[in-house]
C-alpha positions as CSV (number, residue, x, y, z in Angstrom):
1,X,0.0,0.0,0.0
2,X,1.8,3.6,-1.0
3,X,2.0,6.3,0.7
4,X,-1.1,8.1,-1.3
5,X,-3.0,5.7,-1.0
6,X,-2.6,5.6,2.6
7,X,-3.3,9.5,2.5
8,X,-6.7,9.1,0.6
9,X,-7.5,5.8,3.4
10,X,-7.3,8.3,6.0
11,X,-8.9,11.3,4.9
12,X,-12.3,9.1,3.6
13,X,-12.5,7.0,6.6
14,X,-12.0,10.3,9.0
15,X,-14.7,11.8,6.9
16,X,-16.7,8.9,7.6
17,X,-16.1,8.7,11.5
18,X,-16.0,12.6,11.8
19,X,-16.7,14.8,9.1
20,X,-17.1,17.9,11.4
21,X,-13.2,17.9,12.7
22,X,-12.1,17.0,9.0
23,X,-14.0,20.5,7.7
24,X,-12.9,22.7,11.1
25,X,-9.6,21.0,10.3
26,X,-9.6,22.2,7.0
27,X,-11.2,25.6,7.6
28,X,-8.2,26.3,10.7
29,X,-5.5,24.9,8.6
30,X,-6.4,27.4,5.6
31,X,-7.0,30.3,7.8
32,X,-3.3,29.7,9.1
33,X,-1.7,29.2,5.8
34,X,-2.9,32.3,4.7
35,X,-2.0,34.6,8.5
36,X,1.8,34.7,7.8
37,X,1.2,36.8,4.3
38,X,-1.3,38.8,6.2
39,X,1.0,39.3,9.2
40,X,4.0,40.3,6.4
41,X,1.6,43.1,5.1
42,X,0.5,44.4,7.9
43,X,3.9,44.7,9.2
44,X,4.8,46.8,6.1
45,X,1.8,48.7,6.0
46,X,2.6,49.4,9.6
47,X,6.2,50.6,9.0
48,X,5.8,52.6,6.1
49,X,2.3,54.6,8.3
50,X,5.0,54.6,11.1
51,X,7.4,56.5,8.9
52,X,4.8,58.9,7.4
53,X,3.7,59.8,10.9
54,X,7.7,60.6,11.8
55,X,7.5,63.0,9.0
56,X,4.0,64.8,10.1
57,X,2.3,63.3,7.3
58,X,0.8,60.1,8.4
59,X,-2.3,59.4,11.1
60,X,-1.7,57.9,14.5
61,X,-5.1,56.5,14.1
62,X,-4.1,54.6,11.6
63,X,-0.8,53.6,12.8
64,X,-3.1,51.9,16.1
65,X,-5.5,50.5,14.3
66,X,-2.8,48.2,12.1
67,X,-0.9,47.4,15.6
68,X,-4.0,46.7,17.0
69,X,-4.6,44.3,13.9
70,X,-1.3,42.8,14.3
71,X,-2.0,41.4,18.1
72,X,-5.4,40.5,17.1
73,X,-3.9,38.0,14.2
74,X,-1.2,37.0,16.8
75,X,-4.0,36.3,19.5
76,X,-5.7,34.6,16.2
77,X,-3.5,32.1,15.7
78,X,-3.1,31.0,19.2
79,X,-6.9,30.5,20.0
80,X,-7.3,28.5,16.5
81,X,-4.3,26.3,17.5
82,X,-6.0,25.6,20.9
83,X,-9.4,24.7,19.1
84,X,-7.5,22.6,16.9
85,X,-6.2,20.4,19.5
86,X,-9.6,19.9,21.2
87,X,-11.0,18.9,17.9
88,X,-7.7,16.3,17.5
89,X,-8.5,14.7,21.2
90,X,-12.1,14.4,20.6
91,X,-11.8,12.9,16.9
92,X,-8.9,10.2,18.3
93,X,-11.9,8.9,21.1
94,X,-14.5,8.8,18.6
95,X,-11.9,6.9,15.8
96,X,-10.6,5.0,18.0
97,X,-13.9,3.7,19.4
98,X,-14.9,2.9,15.7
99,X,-11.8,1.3,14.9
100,X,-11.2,-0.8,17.6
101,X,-14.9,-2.2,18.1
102,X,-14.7,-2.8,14.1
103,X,-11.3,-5.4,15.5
104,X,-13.2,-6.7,18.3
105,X,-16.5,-7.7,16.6
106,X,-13.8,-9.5,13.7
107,X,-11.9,-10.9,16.3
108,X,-15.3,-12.5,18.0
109,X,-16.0,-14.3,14.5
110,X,-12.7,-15.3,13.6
111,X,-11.7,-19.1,13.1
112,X,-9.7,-20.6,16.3
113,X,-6.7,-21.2,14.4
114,X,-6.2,-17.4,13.4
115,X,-5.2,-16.8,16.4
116,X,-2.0,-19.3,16.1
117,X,-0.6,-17.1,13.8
118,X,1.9,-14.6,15.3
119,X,1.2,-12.4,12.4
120,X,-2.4,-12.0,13.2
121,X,-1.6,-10.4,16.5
122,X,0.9,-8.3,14.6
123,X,-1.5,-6.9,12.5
124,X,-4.5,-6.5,15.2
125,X,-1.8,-4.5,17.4
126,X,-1.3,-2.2,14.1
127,X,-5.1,-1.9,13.7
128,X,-5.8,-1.3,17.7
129,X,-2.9,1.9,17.6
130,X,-3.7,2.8,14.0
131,X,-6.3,5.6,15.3
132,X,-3.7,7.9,16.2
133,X,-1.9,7.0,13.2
134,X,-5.1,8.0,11.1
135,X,-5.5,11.2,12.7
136,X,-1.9,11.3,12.5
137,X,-1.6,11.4,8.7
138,X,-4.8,13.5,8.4
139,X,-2.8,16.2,10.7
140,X,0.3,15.9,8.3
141,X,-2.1,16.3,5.4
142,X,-3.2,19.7,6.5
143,X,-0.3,21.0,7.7
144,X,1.4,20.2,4.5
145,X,-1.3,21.6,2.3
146,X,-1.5,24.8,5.3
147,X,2.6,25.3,4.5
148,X,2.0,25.3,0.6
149,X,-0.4,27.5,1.0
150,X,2.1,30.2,3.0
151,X,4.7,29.6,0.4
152,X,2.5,30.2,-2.6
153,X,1.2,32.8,-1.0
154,X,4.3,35.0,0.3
155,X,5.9,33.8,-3.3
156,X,3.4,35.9,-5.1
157,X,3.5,38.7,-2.5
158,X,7.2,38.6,-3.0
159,X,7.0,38.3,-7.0
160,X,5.4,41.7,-6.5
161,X,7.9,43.2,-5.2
162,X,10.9,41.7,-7.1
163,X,11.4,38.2,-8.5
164,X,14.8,37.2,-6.8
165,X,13.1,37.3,-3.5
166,X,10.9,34.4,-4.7
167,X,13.8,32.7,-5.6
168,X,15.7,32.6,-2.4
169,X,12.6,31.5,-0.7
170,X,12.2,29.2,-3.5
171,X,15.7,27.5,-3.1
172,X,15.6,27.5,0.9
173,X,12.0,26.0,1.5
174,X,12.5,22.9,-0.9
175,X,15.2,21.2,1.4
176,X,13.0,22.1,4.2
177,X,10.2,20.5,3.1
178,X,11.9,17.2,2.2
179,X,13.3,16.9,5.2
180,X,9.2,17.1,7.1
181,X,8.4,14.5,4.1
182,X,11.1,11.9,4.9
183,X,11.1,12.0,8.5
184,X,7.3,11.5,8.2
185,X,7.4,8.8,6.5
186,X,10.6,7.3,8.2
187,X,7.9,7.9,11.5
188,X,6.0,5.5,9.9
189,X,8.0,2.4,9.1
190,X,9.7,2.1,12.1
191,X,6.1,1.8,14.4
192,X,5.0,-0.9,11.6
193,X,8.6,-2.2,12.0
194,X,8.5,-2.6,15.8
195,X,5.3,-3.8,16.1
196,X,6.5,-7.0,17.0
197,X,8.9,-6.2,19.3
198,X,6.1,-3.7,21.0
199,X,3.9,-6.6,21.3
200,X,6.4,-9.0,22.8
201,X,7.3,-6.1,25.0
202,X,3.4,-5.5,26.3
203,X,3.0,-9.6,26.8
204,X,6.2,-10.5,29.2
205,X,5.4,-7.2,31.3
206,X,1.3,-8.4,31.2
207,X,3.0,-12.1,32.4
208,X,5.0,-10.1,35.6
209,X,2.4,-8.1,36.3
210,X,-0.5,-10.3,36.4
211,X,-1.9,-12.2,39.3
212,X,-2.3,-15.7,37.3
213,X,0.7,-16.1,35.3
214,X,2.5,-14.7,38.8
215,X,2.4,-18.1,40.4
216,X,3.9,-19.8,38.0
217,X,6.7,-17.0,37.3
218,X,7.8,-17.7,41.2
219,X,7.1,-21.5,41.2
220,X,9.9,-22.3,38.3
221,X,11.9,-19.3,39.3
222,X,11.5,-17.4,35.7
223,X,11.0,-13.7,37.2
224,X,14.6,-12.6,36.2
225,X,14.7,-14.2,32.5
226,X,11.1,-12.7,31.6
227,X,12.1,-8.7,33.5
228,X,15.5,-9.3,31.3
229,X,13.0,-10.4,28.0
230,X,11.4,-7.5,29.1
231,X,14.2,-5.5,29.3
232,X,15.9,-6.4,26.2
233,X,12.7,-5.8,24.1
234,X,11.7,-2.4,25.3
235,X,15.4,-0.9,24.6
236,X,15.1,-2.4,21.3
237,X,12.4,0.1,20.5
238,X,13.3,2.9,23.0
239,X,17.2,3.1,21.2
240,X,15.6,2.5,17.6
241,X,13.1,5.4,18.3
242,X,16.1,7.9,19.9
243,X,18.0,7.0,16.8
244,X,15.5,8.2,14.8
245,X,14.7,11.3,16.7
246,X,18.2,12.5,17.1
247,X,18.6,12.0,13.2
248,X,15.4,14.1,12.8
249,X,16.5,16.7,15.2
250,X,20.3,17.1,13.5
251,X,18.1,17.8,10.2
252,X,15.4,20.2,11.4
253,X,18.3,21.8,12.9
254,X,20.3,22.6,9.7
255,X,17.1,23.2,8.3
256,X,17.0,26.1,11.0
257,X,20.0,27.6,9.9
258,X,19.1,27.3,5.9
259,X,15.9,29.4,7.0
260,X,17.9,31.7,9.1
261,X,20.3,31.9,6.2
262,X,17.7,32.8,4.0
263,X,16.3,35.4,6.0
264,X,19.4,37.0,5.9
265,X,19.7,36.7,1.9
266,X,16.5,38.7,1.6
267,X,17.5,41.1,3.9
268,X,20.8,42.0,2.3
269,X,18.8,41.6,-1.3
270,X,16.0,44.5,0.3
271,X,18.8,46.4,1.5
272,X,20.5,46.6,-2.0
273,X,17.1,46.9,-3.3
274,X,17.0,50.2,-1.3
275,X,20.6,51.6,-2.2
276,X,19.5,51.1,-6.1
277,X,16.4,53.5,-5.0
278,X,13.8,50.2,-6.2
């Protein structure tokens, strides 16, 4: 199954299970794509009224009214990304309780020697965790499509005002979105990857912790090989996860300095903009 076609899976069966956070999803994330291009006008608007008033020929009227514009979109931005995550909890209960009773009621009619098969518990552990992978992708989906949306956006806006501008933003944003892209997806293989070892994890530390299977662990004297079992399988995943993390972080790091590095390209390019009176 590609990656698309995991995309489309998850944006038709969150419309199914709940179309109301898939639209205020969509609404919020399009809203925020566009508030950076807003924010860059207002911010110029507000610098050159700032200027005209420093030369008695501008309105301190107007000069409040854009600052006052400028906190409300900051205010804006944080109250949208607080609705946002109260529409993500509440969509991950209501998935996830369609999802998982969708696995039970299979589970209940299931032949008897299904449940041999290591493979089936594999997959059921996917498909029991895979609501917050759903919602998961569906957030990544937005975002992405929210991101795209600021970059066309300030592109144009910048076209406007001269085309090498749009260029540098151009050249510094492509390595930056790769970098979200391929750690996404690398995200993503290495849960389906460990799900085996997750699962072996959860049943030896159900064994130790259970009443039942306690007995027996202290009859045959088994407690230390099943808390080493244990042990063994949960830094398997904990080391495989930090590997990935500090690979991501290195990354969105020098992706941090190619943004900084490009602010400083436009500035210096605005500056000599300036000297050649454009």
């Amino acid at each position: 199954m590609s990656t698309v076609n995991h995309c489309l899976y998850a944006i038709s069966y969150t419309w199914k299970r709940s179309r109301s956070y898939l639209l205020l999803t969509l609404l919020i994330q399009v809203i925020v794509g566009f508030m950076p291009l807003a924010s860059v006008w207002i911010i110029q608007t507000l610098i050159n009224e700032i200027i005209l008033f420093m030369t008695s020929s501008g309105d301190i009227q107007k000069v409040l009214w854009l600052f006052g514009l400028q906190m409300v979109i900051v205010v804006l931005g944080y109250g949208l990304q607080f609705i946002l995550q109260l529409s993500q909890q509440k969509a991950t209960n209501l998935i996830g309780l369609h999802l998982k009773g969708e696995l039970l009621q299979k589970a209940i009619r299931l032949p008897f020697i299904t449940f041999e098969h290591p493979s089936f518990y594999n997959e059921s552990q996917r498909v029991m965790n895979s609501h917050q992978h759903v919602l998961s992708m569906v957030r990544s989906i937005f975002t992405i499509m929210s991101a795209l949306i600021t970059v066309v956006s300030l592109l144009i806006y910048m076209i406007g005002i001269h085309w090498g501008l749009a260029v540098i933003l151009i050249v510094f944003t492509l390595p930056i979105l790769w970098i979200e892209l391929f750690f996404g997806g690398a995200r993503y293989q290495l849960n389906r990857m460990l799900t085996a070892n997750d699962r072996r994890e959860m049943y030896v530390s159900d064994l130790v912790a259970q009443r039942d299977s306690l007995k027996e662990i202290r009859l045959y004297g088994i407690g230390n090989y099943l808390l080493q079992k244990w042990k063994d399988h949960y830094v398997k995943s904990a080391d495989e996860k930090y590997k990935l993390l500090k690979r991501q972080v290195r990354w969105e790091m020098a992706g941090g300095l190619l943004m900084t590095f490009a602010y400083v390209c436009c500035g210096l390019f605005i500056v000599f903009l300036i000297f050649q009176k454009n």
